[in-house]
N, C-alpha and C positions, 0 to 999 in steps of 0.2 A: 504494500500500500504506500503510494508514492503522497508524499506530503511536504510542506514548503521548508520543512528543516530537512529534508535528506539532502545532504550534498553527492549530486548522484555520480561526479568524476570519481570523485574522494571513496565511495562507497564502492564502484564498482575495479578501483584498485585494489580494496579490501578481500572482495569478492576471489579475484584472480590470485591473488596471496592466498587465501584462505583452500579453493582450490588446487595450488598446487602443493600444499601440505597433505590435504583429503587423497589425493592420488599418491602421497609417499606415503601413508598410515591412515588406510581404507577404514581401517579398524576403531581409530580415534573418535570419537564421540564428539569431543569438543570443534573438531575442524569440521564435522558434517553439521553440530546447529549452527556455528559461522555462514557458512555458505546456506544453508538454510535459512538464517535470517536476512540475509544481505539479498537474497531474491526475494523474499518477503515483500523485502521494505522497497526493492526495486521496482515490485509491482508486476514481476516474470510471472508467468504461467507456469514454469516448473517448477515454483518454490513451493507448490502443492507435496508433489513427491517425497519433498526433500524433508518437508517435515512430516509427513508421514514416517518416515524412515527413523527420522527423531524421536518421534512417539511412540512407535513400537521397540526402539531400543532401549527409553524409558520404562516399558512395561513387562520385560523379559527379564528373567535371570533372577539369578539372586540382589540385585540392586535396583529393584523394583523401587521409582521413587513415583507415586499417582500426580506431586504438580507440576513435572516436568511433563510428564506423559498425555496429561488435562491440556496443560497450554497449549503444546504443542498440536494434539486434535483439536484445539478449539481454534488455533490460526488457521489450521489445516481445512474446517469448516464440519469437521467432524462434532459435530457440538453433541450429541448423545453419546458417543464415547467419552467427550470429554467429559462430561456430566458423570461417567460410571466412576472416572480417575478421579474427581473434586470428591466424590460422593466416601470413596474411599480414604482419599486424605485427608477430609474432616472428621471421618469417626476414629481414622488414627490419633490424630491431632487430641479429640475429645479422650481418650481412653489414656491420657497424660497430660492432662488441662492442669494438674497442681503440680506439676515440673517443668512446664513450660517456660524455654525462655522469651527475649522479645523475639526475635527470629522468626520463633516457631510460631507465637501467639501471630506476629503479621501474617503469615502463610497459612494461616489456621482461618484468618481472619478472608484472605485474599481468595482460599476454595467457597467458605460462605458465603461472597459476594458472586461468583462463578453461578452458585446454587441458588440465583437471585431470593438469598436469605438475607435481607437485610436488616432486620430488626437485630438478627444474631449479630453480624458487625459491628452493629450500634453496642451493644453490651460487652463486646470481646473489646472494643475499641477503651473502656472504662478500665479492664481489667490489664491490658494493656500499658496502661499508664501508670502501675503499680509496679511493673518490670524494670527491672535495670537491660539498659542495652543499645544499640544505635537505632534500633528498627523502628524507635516511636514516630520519629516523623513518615516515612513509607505508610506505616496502619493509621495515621492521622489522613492523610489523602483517601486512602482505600474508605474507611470511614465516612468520610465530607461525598464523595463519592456513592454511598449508600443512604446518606440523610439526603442526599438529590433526590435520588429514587423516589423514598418515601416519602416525600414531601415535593416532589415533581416542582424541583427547584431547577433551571437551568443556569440560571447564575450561579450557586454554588458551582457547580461542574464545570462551567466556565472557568472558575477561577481556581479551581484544581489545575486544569486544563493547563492557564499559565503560569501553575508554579511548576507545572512539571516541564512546562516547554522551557523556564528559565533555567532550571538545574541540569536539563540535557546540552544546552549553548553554552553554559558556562565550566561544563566538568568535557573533558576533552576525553576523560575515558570511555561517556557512557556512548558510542557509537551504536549502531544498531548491529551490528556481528556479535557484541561483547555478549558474553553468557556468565550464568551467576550471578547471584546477590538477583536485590528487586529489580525488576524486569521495565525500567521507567518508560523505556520508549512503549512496549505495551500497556503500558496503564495510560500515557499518554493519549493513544490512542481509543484507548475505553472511555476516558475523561470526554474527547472530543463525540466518540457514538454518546454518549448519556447526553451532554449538554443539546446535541443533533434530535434524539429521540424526542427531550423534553420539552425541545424552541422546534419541534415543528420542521426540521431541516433535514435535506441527507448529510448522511458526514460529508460527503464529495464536498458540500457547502462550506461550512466546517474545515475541512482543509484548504478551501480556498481563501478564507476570508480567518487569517490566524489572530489567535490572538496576541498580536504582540505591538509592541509599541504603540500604549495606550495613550490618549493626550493628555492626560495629567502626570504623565515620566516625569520625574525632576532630575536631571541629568547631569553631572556632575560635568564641573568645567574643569578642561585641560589646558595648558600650554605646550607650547610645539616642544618644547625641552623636555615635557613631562610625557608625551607619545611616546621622545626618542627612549625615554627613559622606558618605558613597557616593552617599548619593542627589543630593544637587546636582553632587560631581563626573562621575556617570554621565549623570544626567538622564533620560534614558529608559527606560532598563531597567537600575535596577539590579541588580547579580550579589550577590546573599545566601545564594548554597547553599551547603548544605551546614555553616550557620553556629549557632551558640549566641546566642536572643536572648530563650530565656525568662526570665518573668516582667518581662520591661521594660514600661516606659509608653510605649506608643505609640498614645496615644487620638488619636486625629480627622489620623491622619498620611497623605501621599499614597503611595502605595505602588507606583499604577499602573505594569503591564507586568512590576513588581519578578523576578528569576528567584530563588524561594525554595526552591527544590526542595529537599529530605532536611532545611531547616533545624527546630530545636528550637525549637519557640515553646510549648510548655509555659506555662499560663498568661501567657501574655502579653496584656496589654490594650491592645486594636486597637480598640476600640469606636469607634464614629463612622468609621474609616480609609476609603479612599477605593481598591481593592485592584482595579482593575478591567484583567482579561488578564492579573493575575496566574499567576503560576506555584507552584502549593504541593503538586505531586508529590508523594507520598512525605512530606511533612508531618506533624513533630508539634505538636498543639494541644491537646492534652490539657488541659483546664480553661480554656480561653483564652477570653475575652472579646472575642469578636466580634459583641455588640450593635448592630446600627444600621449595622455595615459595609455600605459597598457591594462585590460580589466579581462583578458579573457576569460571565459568559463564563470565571470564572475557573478552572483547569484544578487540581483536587484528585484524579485519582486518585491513589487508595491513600493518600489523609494519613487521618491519627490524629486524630478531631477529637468523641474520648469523651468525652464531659458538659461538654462546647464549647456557649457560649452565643451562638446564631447571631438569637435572639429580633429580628423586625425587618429581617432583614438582607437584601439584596438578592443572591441566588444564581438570578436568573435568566441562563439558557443555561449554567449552569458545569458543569463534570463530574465529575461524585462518583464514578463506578464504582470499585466495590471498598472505598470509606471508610467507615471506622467512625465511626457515628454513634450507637454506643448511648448510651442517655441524656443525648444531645446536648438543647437546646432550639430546636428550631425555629419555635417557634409564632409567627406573623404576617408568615413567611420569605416574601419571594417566592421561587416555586420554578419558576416557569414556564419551561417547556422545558429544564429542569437533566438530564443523564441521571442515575440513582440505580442502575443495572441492579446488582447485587452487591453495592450498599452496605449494611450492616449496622445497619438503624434501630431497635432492638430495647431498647424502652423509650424510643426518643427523642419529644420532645413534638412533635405536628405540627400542633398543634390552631390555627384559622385561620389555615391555611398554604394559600396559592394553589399548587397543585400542575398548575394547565391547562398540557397538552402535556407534561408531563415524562414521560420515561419510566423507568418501572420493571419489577421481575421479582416472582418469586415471595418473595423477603425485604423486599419491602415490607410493616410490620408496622406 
């Protein structure tokens, strides 16, 4: 299930690593839910199989675990086998309720949510909070999560929704391949079906229209001395969301992988920068000078990037859906294979712009 956090280069390198460990040790478990989830989240048709394959290997043998085996059919769309697996690990869970730790009591908590038991959550969520252990916040979500339910709240879920969407952009670990521990990008995704079921919407909705970069962000202001400073101490990806850095001088700077998500770049000058895997989600650019930049593959939905001067720049593969570009300047942009589907060009200059392979919709103007 393809969503506006999958970074799908990034993910589909994962994929290709991941497979060719699975082909050196067929055997490995861990490398078949990798590729298993990375087609998942890619949205393949094969990633049916694969976790198939996951879940019966969860259900065999003597390390028979039911919530790996549940999950796994329930991606898989097996939902009455999952159902047999949850059914199973909460009367285990139950038949060691006064030795439970947090761990256990979240996963305990997380099959009863499965078993659309949600009064039961509500009560394990109390008992929960008596436990020593990291897992309270995980069963606080799962919980908030089932008071939606039962109280056919979609704001609550909503705002599940983006505390899990903020803890997956700001933990570099939690990727979608990763296995073990709570499973965020799939609750993630349950957060967005609950809030979708309860407001009335399909998820597809739901993932198009994310929840992030709310207007009332208070966004912490930077100086350009104080980027450089994140960027050497990060190195690879630095974490910029969410951040105030308009109007700064940031000509000919390396930006690559940077995660800029909801940040205000309002006239900021980038010209020359080097921005490529970039993250500028939800992005304001509003008059920003991006002359010359490089942005390949870089991921712009929904940024603001109104009479942004993109003259020159390099946006081939990146993804613009839904960004405003009116009277943006695009002219001499490569634009090959960018998606544009929604984006709003309306007075933008496109005038010898390589647009081979992109695609676009009917507000192509």
């Amino acid at each position: 299930m393809m969503t506006n956090l999958v970074n799908e280069k990034r993910l589909r390198k994962e994929l290709k690593e991941a497979n060719y460990f699975l082909q050196r040790y067929p055997k490995n478990s861990r490398w078949l839910e990798s590729v298993a989830r990375a087609l998942y989240w890619l949205g393949e048709e094969s990633a049916r199989a694969y976790l198939i394959m996951v879940a019966q290997a969860a259900e065999t043998g003597f390390n028979y675990d039911p919530m790996r085996a549940g999950n796994y059919y329930r991606l898989a769309g097996e939902i009455e086998k999952a159902k047999e697996h949850f059914e199973a690990a909460y009367r285990d869970f139950a038949s060691f309720q006064g030795q439970l730790d947090s761990m256990s009591m979240c996963s305990m908590m997380e099959a009863a949510f499965h078993l659309n038991n949600y009064q039961s959550v509500v009560s394990l969520s109390n008992r929960l909070e008596t436990l020593e252990g990291s897992h309270r916040r995980e069963g606080r979500m799962v919980a908030r999560l089932a008071v939606a339910r039962l109280h056919e709240n979609a704001e609550v879920a909503a705002k599940v929704a983006e505390e899990l969407e903020n803890t997956i952009r700001k933990d570099r670990s939690l990727t979608p391949p990763a296995t073990g521990g709570f499973d965020y990008w799939s609750w993630y995704e349950i957060a967005l079906q609950t809030e979708a079921d309860l407001g009335g919407r399909r998820l597809e909705d739901a993932c198009d229209d994310p929840l992030q970069n709310r207007k009332d962000v208070d966004r912490r202001r930077l100086t350009a001395e104080q980027v450089g400073e994140i960027q050497e101490q990060q190195d690879e990806e630095p974490d910029l969301s969410q951040t105030d850095l308009s109007r700064l001088d940031l000509r000919n700077v390396d930006l690559s992988g940077a995660n800029l998500w909801g940040a205000d770049l309002t006239e900021v000058d980038l010209s020359g920068a080097l921005l490529e895997e970039v993250n500028l989600r939800e992005a304001i650019l509003v008059g920003a000078n991006l002359m010359g930049a490089a942005l390949p593959y870089g991921l712009l939905e929904g940024a603001n990037l109104e009479t942004a001067d993109l003259s020159g720049g390099n946006l081939a593969g990146a993804k613009l859906t839904g960004a405003n570009l009116s009277e943006a300047n695009l002219g001499y942009a490569d634009l090959r294979g960018a998606d544009l589907r929604g984006a709003d060009l309306r007075g933008a200059n496109l005038s010898e712009a390589d647009l081979e392979g992109a695609v676009t919709d009917s507000r192509m103007r």
